[in-house]
PAZA-98038 format. One record per residue: residue number from 0; residue in three letters; z negated, y, x negated of N, C-alpha, C in turn. Coordinates in steps of 0.02 Angstrom, whole numbers, plus 32768, in hexadecimal, padded with zeros to 4 digits. Atoms other than C-alpha are relative to their C-alpha. Example, Ala and Ser with C-alpha at 12.3 -4.5 7.8 and 13.67 -1.06 7.14 Angstrom:
BEGIN
+-----+------+------+------+------+-------+-------+-------+------+------+------+
| seq | type | n.zz | n.yy | n.xx | ca.zz | ca.yy | ca.xx | c.zz | c.yy | c.xx |
+-----+------+------+------+------+-------+-------+-------+------+------+------+
|   0 |  ala | 8000 | 7FC5 | 7FD3 |  7E7A |  7F1F |  7D99 | 8000 | 803C | 7FD3 |
|   1 |  ser | 8003 | 7FC5 | 802A |  7E9B |  7FCB |  7D54 | 7FDB | 8037 | 8027 |
+-----+------+------+------+------+-------+-------+-------+------+------+------+
REM end
This chain:
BEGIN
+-----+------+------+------+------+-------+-------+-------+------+------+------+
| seq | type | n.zz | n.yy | n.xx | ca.zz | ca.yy | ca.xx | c.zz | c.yy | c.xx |
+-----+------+------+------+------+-------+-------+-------+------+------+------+
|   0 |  unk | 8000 | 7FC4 | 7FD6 |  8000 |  8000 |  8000 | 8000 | 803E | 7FD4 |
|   1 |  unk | 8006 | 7FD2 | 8035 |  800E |  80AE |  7FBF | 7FF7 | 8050 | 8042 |
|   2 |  unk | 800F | 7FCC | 7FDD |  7FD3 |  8155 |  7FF3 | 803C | 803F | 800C |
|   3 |  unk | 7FCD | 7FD2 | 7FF3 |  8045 |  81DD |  802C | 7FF8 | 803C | 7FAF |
|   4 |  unk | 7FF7 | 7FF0 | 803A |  803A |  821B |  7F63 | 800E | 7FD6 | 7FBB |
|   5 |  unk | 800E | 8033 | 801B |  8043 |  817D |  7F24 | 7FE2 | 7FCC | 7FFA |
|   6 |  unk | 8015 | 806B | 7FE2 |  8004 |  80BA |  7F02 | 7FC1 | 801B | 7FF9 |
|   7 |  unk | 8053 | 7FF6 | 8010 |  7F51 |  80A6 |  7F33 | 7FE1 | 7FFB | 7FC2 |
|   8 |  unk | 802B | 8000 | 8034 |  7ED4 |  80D1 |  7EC2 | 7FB6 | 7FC7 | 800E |
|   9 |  unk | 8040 | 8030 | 7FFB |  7E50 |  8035 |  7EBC | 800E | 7FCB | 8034 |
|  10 |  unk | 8003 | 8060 | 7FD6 |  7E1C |  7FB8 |  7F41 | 8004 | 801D | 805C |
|  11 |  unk | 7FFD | 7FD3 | 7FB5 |  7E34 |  7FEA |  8003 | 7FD9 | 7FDD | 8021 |
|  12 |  unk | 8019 | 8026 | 7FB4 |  7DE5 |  7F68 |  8055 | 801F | 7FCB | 801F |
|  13 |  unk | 7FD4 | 8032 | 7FD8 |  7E1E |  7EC2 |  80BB | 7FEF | 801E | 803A |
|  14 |  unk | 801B | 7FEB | 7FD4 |  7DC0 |  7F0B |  8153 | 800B | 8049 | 8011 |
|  15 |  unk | 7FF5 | 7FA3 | 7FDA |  7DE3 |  7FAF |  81C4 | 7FB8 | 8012 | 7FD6 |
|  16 |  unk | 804B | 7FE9 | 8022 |  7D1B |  7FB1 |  8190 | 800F | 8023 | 7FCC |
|  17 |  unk | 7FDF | 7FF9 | 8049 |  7D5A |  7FBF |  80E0 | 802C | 803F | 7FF7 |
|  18 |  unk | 7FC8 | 7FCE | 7FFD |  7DE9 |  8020 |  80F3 | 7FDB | 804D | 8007 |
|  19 |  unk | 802C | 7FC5 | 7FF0 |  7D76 |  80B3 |  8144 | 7FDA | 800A | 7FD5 |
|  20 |  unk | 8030 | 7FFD | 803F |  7CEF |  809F |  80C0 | 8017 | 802B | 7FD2 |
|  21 |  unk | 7FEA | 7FDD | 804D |  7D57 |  80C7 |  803A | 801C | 8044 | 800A |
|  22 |  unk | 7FF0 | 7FD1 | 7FF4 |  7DA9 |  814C |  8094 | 7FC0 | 803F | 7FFF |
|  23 |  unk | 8045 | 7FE9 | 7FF1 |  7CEE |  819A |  80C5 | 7FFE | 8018 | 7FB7 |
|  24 |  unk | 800B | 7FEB | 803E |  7CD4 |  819C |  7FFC | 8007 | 802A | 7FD3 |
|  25 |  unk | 7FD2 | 7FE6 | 801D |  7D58 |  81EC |  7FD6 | 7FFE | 8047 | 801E |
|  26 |  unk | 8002 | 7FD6 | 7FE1 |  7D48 |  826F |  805A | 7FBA | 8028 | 7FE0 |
|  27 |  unk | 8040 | 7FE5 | 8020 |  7C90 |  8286 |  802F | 8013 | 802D | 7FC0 |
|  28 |  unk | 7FE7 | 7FDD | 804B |  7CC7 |  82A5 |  7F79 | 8015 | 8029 | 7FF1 |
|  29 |  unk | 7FD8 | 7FD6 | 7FF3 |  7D36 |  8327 |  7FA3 | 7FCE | 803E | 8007 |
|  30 |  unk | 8030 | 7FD9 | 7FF8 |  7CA0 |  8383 |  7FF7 | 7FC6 | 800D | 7FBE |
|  31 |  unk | 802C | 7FE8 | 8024 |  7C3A |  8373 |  7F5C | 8025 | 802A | 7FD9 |
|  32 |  unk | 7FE0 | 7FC1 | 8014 |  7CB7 |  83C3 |  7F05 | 8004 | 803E | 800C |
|  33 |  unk | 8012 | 7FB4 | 7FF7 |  7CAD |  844F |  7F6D | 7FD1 | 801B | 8007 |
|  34 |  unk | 8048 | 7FE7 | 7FF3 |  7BF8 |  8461 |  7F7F | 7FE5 | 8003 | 7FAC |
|  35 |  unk | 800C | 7FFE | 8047 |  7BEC |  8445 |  7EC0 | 8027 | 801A | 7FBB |
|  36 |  unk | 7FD2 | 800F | 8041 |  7C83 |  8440 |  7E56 | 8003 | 7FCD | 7FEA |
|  37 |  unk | 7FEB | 8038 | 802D |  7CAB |  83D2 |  7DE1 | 7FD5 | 7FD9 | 7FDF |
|  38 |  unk | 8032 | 8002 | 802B |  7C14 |  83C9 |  7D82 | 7FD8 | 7FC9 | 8024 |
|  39 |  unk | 8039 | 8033 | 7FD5 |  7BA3 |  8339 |  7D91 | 8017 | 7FB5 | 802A |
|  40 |  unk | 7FCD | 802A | 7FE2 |  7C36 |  82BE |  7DC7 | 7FE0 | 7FA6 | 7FF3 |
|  41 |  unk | 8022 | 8049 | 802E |  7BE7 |  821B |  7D73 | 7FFA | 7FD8 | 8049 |
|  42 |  unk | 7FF2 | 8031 | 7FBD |  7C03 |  8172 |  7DEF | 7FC2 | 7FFF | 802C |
|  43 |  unk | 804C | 7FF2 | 7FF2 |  7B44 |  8184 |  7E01 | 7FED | 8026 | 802D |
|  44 |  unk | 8013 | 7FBC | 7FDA |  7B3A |  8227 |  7E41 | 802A | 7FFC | 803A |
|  45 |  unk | 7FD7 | 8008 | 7FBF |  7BD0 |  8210 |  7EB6 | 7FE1 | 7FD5 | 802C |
|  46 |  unk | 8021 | 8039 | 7FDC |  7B8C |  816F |  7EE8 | 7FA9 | 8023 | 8022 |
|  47 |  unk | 802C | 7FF1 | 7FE7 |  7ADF |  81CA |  7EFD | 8012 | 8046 | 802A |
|  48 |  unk | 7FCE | 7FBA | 7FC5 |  7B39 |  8270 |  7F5D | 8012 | 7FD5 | 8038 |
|  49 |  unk | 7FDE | 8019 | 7FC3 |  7B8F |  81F4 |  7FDA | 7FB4 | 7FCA | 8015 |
|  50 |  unk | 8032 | 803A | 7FDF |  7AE3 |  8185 |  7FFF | 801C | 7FB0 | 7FF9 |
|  51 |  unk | 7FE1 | 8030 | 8024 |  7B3B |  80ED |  7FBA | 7FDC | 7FED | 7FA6 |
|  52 |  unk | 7FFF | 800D | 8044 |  7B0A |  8077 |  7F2D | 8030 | 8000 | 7FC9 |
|  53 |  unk | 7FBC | 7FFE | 8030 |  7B71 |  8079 |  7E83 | 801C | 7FB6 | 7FF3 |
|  54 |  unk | 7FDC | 8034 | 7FFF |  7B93 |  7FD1 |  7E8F | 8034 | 8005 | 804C |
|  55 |  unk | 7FBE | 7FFB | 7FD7 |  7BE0 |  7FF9 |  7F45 | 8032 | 8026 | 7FF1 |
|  56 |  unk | 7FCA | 7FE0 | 800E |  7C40 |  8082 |  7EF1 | 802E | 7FD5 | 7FE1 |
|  57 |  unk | 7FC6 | 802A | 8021 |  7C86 |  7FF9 |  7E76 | 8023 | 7FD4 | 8023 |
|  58 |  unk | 7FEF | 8016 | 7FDE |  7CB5 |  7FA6 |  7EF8 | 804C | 7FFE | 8029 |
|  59 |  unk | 7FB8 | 7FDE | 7FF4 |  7D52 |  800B |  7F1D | 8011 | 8000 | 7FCD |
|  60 |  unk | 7FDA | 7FDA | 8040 |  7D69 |  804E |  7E6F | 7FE3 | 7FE3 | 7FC8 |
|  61 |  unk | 802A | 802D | 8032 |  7D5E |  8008 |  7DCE | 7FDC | 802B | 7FB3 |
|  62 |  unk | 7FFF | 7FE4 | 803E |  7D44 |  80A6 |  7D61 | 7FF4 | 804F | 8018 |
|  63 |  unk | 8005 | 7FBD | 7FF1 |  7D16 |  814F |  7D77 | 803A | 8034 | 7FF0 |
|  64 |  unk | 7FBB | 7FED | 8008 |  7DBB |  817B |  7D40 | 8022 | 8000 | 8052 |
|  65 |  unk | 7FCE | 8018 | 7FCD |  7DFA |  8125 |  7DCC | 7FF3 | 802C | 8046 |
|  66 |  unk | 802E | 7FE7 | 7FB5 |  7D85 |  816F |  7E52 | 800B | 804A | 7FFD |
|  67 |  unk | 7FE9 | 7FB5 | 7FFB |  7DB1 |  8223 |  7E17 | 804D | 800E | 800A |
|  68 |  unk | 7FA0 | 7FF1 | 7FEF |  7E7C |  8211 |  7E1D | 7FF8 | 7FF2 | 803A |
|  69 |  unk | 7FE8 | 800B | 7FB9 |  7E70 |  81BB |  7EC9 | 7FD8 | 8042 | 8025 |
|  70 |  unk | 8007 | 7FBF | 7FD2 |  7DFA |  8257 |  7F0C | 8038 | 8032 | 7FE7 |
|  71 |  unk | 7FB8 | 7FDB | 800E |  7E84 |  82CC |  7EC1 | 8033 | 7FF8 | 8025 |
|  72 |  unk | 7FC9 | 8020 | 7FD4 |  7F06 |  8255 |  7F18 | 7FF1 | 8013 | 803C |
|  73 |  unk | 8001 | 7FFA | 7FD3 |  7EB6 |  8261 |  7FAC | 7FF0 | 8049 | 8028 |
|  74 |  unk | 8007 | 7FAC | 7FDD |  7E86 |  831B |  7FC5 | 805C | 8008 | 7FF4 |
|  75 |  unk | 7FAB | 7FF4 | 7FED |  7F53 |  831F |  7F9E | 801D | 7FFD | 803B |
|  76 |  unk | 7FEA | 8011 | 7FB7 |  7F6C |  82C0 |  802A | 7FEB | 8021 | 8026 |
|  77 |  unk | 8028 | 7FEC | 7FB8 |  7EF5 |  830A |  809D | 8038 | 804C | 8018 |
|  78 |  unk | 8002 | 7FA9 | 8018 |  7F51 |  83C9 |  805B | 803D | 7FF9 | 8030 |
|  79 |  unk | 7FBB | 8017 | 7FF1 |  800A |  836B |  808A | 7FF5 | 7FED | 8043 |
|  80 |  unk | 7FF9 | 800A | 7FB2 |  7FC1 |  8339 |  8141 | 7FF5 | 8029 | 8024 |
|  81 |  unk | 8004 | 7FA8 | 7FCD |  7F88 |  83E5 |  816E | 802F | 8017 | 800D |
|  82 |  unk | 7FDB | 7FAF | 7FF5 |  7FFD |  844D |  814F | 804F | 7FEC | 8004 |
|  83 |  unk | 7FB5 | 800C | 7FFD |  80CF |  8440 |  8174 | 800D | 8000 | 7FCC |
|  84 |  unk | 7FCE | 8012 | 8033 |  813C |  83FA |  80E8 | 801E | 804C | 7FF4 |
|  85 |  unk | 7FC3 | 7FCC | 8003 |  8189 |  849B |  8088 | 8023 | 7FED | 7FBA |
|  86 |  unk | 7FCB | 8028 | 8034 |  8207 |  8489 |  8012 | 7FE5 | 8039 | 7FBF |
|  87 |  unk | 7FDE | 7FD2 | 804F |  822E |  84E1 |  7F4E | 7FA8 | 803C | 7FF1 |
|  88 |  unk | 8033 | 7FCA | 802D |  81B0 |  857D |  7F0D | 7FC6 | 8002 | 805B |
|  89 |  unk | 802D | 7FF3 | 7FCF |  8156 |  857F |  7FC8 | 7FD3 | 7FC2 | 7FF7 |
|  90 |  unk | 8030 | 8042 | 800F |  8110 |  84DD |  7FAD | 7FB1 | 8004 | 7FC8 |
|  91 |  unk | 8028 | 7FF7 | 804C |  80C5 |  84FB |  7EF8 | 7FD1 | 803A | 8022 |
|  92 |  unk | 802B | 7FB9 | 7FFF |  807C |  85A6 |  7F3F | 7FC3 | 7FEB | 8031 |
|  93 |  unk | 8025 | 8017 | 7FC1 |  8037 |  8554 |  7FE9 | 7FC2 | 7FCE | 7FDE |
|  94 |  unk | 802F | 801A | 8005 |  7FE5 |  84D4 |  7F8B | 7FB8 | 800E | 7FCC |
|  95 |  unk | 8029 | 7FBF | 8042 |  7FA7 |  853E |  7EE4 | 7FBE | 8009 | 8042 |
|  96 |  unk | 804B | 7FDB | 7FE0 |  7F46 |  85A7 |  7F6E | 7FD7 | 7FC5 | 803E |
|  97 |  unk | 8038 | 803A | 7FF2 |  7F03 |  8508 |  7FC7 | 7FC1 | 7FEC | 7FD4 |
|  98 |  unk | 8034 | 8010 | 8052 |  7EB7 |  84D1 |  7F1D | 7FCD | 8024 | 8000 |
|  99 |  unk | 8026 | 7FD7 | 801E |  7E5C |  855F |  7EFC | 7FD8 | 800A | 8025 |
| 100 |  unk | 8037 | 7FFE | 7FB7 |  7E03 |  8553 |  7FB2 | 7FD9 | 7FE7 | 7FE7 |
| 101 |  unk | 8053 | 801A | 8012 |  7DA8 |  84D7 |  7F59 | 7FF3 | 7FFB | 7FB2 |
| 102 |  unk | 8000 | 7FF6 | 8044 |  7D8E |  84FD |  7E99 | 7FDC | 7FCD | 7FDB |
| 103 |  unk | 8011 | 8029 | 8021 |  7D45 |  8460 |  7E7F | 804C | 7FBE | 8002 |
| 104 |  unk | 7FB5 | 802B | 8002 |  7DF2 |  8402 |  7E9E | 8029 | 8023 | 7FC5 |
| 105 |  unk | 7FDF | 7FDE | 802A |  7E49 |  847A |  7E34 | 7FE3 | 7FE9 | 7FB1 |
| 106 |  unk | 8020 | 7FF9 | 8032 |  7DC6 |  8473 |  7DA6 | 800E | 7FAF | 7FF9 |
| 107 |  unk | 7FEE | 8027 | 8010 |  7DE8 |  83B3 |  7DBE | 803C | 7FD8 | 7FF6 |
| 108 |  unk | 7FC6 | 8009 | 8017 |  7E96 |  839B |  7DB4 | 800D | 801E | 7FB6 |
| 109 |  unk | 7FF0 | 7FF5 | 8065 |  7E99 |  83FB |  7D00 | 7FC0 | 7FDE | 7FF4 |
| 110 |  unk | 8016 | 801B | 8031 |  7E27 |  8392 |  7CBE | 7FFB | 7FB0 | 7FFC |
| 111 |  unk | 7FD2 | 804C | 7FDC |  7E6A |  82E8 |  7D0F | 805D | 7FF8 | 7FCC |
| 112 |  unk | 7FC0 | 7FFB | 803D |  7F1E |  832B |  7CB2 | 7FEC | 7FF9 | 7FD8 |
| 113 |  unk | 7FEE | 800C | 8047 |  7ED6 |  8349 |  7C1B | 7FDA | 7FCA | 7FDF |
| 114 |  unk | 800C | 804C | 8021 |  7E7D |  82A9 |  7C13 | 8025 | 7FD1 | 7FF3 |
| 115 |  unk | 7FD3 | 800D | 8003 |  7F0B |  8269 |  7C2C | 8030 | 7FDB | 7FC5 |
| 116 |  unk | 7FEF | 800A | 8041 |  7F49 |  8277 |  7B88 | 7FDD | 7FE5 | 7FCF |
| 117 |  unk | 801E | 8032 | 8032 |  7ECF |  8219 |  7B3F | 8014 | 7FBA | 7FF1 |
| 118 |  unk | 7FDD | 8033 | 7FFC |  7F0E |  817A |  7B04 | 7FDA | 7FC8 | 802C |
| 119 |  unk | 800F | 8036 | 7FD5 |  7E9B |  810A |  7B66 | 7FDE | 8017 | 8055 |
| 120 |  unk | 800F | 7FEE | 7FB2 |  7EB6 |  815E |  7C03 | 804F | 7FDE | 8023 |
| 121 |  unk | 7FAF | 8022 | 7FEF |  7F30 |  80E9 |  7C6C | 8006 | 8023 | 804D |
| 122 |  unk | 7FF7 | 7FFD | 7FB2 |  7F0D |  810B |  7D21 | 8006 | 804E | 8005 |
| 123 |  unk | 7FE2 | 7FCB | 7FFB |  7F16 |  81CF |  7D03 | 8049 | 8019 | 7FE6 |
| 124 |  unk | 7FBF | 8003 | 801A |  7FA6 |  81CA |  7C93 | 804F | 7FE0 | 802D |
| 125 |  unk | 7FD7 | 8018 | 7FE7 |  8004 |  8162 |  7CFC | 8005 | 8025 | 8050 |
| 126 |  unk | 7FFF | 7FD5 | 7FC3 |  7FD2 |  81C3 |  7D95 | 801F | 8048 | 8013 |
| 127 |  unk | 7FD9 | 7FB3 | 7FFB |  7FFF |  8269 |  7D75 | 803C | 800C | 7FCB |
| 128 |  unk | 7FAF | 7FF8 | 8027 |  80A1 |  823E |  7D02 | 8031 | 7FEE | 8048 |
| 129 |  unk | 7FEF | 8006 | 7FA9 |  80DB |  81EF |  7DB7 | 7FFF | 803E | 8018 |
| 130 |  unk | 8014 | 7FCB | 7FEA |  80A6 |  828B |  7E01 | 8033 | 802B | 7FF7 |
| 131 |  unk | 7FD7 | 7FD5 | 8007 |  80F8 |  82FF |  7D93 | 8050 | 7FE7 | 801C |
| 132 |  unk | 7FB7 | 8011 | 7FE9 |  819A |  829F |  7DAC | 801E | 801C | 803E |
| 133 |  unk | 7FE5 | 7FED | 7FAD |  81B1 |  82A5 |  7E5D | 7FF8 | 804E | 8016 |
| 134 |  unk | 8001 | 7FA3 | 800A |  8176 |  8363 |  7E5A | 8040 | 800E | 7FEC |
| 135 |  unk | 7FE1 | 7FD1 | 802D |  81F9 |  838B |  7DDB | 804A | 7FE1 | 8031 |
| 136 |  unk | 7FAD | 8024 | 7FCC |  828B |  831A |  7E5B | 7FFB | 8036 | 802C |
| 137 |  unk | 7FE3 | 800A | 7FAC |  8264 |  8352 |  7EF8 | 8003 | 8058 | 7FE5 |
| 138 |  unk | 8009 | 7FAC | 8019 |  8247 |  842A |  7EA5 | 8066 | 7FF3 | 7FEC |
| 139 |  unk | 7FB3 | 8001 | 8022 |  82FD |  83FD |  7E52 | 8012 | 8001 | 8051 |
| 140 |  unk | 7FDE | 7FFF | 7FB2 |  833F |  83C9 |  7F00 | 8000 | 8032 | 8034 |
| 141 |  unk | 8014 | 7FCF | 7FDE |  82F9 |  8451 |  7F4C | 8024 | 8049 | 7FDB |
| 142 |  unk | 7FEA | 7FB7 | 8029 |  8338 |  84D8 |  7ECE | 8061 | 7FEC | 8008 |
| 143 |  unk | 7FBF | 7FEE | 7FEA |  83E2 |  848A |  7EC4 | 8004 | 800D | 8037 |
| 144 |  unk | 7FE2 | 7FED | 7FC1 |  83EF |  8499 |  7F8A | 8005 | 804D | 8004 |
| 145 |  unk | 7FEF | 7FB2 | 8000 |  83CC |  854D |  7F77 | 802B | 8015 | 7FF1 |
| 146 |  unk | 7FD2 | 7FF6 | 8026 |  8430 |  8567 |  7EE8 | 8052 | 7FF3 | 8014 |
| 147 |  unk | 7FC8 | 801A | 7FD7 |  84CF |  8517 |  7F55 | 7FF9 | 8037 | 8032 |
| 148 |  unk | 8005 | 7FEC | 7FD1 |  848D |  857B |  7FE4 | 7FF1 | 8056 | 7FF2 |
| 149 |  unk | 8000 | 7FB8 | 8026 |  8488 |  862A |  7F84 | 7FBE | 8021 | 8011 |
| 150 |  unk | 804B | 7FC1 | 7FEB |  83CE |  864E |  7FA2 | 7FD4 | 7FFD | 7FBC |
| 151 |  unk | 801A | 8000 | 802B |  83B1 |  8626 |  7EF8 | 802F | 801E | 7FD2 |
| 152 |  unk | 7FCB | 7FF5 | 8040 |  8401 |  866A |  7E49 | 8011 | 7FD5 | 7FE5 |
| 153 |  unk | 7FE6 | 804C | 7FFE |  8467 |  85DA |  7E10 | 8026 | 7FF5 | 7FB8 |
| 154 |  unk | 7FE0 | 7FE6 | 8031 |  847B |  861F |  7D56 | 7FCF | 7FCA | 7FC2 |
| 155 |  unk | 8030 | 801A | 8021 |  83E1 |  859D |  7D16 | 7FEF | 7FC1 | 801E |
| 156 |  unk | 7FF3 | 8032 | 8000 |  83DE |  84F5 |  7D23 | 7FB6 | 7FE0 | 803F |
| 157 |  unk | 803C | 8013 | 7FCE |  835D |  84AB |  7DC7 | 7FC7 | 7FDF | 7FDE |
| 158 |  unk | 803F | 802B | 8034 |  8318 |  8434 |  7D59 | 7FD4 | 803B | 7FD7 |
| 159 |  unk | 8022 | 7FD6 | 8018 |  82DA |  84B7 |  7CF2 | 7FCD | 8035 | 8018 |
| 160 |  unk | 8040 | 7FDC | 7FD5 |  8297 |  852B |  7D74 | 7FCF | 7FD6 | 801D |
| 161 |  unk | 801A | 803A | 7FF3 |  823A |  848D |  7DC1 | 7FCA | 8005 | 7FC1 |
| 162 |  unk | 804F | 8004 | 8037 |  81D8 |  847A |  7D17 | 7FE6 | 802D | 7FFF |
| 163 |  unk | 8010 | 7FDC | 800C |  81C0 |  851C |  7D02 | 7FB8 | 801A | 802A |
| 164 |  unk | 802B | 7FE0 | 7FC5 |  8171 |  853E |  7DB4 | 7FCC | 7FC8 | 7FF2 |
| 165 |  unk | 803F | 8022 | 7FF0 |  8109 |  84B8 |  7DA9 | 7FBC | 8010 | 7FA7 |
| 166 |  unk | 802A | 7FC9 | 8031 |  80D3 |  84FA |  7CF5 | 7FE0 | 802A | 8000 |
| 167 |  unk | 8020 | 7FC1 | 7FE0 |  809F |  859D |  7D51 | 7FC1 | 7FEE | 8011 |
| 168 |  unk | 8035 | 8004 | 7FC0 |  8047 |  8548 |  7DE3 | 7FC6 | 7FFF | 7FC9 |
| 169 |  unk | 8040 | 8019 | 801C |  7FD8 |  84F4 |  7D61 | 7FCC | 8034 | 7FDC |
| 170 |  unk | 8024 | 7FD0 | 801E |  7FB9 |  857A |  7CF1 | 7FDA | 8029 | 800A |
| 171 |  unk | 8030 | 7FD8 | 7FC7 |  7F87 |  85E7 |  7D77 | 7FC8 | 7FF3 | 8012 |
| 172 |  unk | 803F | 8042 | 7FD9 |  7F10 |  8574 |  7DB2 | 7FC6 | 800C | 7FE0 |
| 173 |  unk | 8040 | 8005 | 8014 |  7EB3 |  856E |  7D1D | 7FDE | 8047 | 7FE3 |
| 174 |  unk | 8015 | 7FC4 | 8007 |  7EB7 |  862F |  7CFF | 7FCA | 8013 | 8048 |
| 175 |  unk | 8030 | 7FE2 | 7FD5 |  7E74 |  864F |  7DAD | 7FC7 | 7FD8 | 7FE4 |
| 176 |  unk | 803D | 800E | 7FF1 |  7DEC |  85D3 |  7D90 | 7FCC | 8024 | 7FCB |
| 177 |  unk | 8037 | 7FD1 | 802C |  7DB9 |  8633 |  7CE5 | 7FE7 | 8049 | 802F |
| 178 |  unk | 8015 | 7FC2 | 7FEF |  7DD6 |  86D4 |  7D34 | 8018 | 800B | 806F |
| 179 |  unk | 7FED | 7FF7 | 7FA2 |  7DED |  86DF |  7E0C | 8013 | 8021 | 8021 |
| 180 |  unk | 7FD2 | 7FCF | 7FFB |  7E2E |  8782 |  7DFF | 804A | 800D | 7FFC |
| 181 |  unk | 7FAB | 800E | 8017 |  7EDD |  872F |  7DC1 | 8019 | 8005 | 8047 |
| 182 |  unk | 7FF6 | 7FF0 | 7FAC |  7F45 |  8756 |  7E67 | 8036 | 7FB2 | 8005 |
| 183 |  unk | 7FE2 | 802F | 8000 |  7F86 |  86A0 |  7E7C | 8045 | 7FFA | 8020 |
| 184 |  unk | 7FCC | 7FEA | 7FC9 |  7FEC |  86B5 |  7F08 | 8030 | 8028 | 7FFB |
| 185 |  unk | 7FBC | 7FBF | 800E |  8039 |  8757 |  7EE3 | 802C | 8002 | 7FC4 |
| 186 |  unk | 7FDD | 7FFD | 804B |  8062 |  8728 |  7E38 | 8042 | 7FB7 | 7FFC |
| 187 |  unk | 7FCD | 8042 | 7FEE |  80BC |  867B |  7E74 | 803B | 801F | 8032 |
| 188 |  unk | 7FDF | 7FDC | 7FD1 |  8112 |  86E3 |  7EF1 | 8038 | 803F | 7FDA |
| 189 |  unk | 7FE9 | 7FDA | 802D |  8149 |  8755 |  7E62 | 8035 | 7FCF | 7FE4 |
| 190 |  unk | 7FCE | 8025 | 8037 |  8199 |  86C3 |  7E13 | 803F | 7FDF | 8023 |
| 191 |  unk | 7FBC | 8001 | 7FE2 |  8205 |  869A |  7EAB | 8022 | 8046 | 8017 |
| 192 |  unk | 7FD4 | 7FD7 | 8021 |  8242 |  873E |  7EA1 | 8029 | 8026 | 7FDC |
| 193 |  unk | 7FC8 | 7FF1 | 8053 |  8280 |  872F |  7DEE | 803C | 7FCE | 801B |
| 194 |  unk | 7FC3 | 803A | 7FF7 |  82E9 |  869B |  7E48 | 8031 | 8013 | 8038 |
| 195 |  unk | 7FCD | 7FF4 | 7FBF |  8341 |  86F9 |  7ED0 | 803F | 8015 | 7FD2 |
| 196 |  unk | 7FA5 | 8001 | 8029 |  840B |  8715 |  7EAD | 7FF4 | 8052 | 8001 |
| 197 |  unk | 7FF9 | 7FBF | 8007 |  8440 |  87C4 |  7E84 | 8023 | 8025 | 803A |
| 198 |  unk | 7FE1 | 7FE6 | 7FC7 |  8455 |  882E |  7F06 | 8047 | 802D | 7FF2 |
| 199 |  unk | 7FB1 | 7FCD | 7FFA |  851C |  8870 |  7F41 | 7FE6 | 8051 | 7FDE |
| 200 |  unk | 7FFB | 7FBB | 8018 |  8532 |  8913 |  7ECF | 7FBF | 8001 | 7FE3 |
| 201 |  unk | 8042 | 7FED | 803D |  847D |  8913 |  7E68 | 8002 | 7FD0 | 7FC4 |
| 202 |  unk | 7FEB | 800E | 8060 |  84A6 |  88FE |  7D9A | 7FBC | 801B | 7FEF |
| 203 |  unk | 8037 | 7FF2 | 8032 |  8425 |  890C |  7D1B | 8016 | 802B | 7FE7 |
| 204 |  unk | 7FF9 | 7FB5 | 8021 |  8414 |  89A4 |  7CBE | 8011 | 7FEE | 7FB7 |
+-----+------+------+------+------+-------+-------+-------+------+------+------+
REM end
């Protein structure tokens, strides 16, 4: 089975019982994040935050690795069932300022990436290289349609704007969380108006 971001993370359950449980966990987790942050994440503490033993946490998950990508996964999902599907630079912007609603999701996605890169990180590495992929397809797909459809400038290659934007989103991310004054929104919004085509009769100076 796989979640609407990707293959499950851990154990789901044979039982609806099951199935709900883990969901419950995951949900919970989400809330400590926002009542806490990031800080303090240990299987222990989650497990003692949700009223659950840490052997029932292992029960789903086999790693605290594991148990922090699937809450990530699943606040994704939750972000993707709210709100309408939008395509190209509205997407990245819509979900940027979701993130930042809860600054303990944010604060844990950069530090989920850059564990990432550690060599004996498999289930993040492999999670958010997936990730980026399909980001960087469906942003291409979305930029060429523009780019065909003249609502984009069509002088720079999709693929490239695609990395780029999602380069932004991130960076942004972790500027607001140093500083909260960074204008997230307005500044992502800035960057799809470096991508509009040149308007009939206006030349550069």
């Amino acid at each position: 089975m796989e979640d609407s971001v990707g293959p499950l993370l851990g154990r789901e359950g044979l039982q609806p019982k099951g199935v709900a449980r883990r969901r419950e966990i995951l949900d919970r987790a989400i809330e400590v994040f926002r009542e806490r942050g990031a800080d303090g994440t240990s299987l222990r503490r989650i497990a003692a935050a949700l009223g659950v033993s840490h052997a029932a946490l292992l029960h789903y998950f086999d790693s605290r690795e594991q148990l922090l990508v699937a809450v990530y996964a699943h606040a994704e999902s939750q972000r993707g069932a709210a709100t309408p599907p939008r395509a190209g630079v509205s997407s990245i912007t819509e979900a940027a300022v979701a993130n930042v609603e809860v600054p303990g999701i944010v604060q844990l996605y950069s530090t989920l990436v850059a564990a990432s890169l550690e060599a004996d990180s498999e289930v993040g590495r492999q999670y958010f290289s997936d990730r980026f992929a399909r980001l960087r397809a469906q942003l291409t797909a979305d930029f060429e349609r523009d780019q065909r459809d003249g609502r984009m400038r069509a002088d720079v290659p999709a693929e490239h704007i695609a990395v780029l934007l999602i380069a932004a989103s991130d960076g942004l991310q972790i500027q607001w969380l140093l500083e909260p004054s960074v204008g997230l929104e307005s500044t992502l919004r800035t960057f799809a108006a470096l991508l509009e085509p040149p308007r009939a009769g206006v030349t550069g100076s």
